[in-house]
C-alpha positions in Angstrom: 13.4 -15.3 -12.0 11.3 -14.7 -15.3 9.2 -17.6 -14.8 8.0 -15.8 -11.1 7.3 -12.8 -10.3 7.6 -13.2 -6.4 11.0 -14.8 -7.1 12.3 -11.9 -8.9 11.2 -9.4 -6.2 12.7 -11.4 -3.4 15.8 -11.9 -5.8 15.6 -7.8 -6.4 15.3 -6.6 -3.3 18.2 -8.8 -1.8 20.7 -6.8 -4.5 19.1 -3.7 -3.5 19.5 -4.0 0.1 22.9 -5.7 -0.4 23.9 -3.0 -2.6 21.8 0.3 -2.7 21.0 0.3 0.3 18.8 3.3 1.7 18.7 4.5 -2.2 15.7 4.4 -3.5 15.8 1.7 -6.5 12.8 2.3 -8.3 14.4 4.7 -11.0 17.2 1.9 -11.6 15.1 -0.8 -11.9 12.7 0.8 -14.5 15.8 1.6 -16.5 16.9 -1.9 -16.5 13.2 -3.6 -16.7 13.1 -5.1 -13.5 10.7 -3.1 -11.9 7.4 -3.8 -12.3 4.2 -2.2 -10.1 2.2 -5.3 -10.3 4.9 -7.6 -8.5 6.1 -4.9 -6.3 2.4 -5.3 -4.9 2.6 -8.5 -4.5 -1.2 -9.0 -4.8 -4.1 -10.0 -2.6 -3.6 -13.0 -0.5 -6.5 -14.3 1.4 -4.1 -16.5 3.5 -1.2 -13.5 3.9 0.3 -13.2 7.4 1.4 -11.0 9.5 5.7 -11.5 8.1 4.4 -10.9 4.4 3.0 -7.5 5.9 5.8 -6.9 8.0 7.9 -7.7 4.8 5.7 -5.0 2.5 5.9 -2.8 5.3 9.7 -2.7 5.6 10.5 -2.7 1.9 8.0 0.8 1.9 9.9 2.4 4.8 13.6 1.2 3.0 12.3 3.0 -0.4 11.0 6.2 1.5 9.2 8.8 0.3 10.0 8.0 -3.7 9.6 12.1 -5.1 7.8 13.0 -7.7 8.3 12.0 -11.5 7.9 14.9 -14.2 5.2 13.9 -16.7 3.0 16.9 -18.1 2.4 17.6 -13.8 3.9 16.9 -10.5 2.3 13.9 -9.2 3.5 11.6 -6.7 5.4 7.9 -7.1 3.2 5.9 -5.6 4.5 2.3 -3.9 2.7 -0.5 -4.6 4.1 -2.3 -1.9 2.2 -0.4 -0.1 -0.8 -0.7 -1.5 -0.4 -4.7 -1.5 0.7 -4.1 2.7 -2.9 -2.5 3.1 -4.7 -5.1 1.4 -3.7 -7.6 3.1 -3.7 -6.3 5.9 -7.2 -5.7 5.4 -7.8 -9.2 4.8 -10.7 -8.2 2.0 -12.2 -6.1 4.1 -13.4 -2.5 4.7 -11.6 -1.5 7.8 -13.3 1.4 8.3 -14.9 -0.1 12.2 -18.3 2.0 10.9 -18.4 -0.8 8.3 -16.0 -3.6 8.1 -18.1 -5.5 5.7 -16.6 -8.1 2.6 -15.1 -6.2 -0.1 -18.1 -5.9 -3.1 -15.9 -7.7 -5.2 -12.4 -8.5 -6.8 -10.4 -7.6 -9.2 -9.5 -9.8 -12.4 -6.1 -9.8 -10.4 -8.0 -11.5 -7.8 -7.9 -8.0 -5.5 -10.4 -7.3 -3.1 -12.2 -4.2 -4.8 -11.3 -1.7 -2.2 -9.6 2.0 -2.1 -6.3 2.4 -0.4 -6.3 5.5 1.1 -4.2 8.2 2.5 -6.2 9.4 6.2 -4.1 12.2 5.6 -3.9 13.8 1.9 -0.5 13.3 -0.1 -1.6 17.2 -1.0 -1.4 17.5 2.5 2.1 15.6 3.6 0.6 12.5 3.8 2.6 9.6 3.0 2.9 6.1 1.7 2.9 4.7 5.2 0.7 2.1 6.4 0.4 3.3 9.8 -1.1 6.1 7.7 -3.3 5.0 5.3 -6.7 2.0 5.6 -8.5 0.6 2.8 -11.9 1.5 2.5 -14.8 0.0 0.4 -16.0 2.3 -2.0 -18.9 3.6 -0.2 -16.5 4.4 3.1 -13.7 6.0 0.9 -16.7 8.3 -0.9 -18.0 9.5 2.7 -14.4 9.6 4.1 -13.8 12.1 0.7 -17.3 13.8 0.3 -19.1 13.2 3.1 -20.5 15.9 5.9 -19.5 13.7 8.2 -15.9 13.3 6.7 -14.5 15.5 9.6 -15.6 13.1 12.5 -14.8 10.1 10.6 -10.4 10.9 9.7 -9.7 10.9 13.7 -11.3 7.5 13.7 -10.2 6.2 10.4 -6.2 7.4 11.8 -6.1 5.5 14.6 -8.0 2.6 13.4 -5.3 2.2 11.1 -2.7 2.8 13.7 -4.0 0.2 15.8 -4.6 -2.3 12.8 -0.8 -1.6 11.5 0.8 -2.1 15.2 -1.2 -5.2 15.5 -0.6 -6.3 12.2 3.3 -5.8 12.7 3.9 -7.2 16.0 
């Protein structure tokens, strides 16, 4: 379990769902030191399938929406298994269908250098769902954000994501 990280989630998320169930976990774990953003990801894999997305998907909905944490300001817990759903999903790719070119680069983790997004603002009840949210390269995300044409393109960017997540989880 020390020695791997994608041992230790399978491992964690077993006891969770055995024992927790619907709870969401994240505040026991971090009090213990088993919870750890970076594995809850799961990373990039350029050979990911559709189960390890399914997977991601389902341990998202079991967590639910997380809260907020108190620091100096309300900000929202993020999920990485989210975050790790939509880049695979996007297999390293903008999936805005506008674009849908290679991601400009990775990360030193070996991530495809593109923006998870919310199509609908956490400000505005959006939510860590992937049925919800498309990873964008960063010129897409800064038109989807700051763009005039940032109206026409959220209808487009919403259902593309729809579509990718029920094809993705079928």
């Amino acid at each position: 379990m020390r020695g791997s990280g994608r041992a230790r989630l399978l491992i964690i998320e077993a006891v969770s769902a055995r024992f927790l169930g619907d709870l969401d976990d994240t505040s026991l774990l971090t009090a213990v030191g088993l919870y750890d953003e970076d594995v809850a990801a799961g990373g990039f894999d350029p050979a990911g399938t559709s189960a390890e997305y399914v997977r991601l998907c389902a341990l998202v909905a079991r967590r639910g929406a997380p809260g907020r944490r108190s620091r100096r300001s309300e900000e929202p817990i993020r999920l990485a298994a989210a975050r790790g759903a939509l880049l695979l999903r996007s297999e390293g790719r903008c999936e805005n269908p506008g674009c849908g070119r290679l991601a400009p680069d990775v990360t030193d983790r070996g991530d495809p250098v593109l923006q998870v997004d919310h199509v609908r603002p956490l400000a505005e009840g959006g939510r860590d769902d992937s049925a919800q949210m498309i990873a964008l390269c960063p010129n897409c995300h800064a038109v989807k954000t700051l763009g005039r044409t940032r109206h026409e393109l959220v209808p487009t960017l919403l259902r593309t994501a729809r579509e990718r997540h029920d094809r993705w989880s079928a």
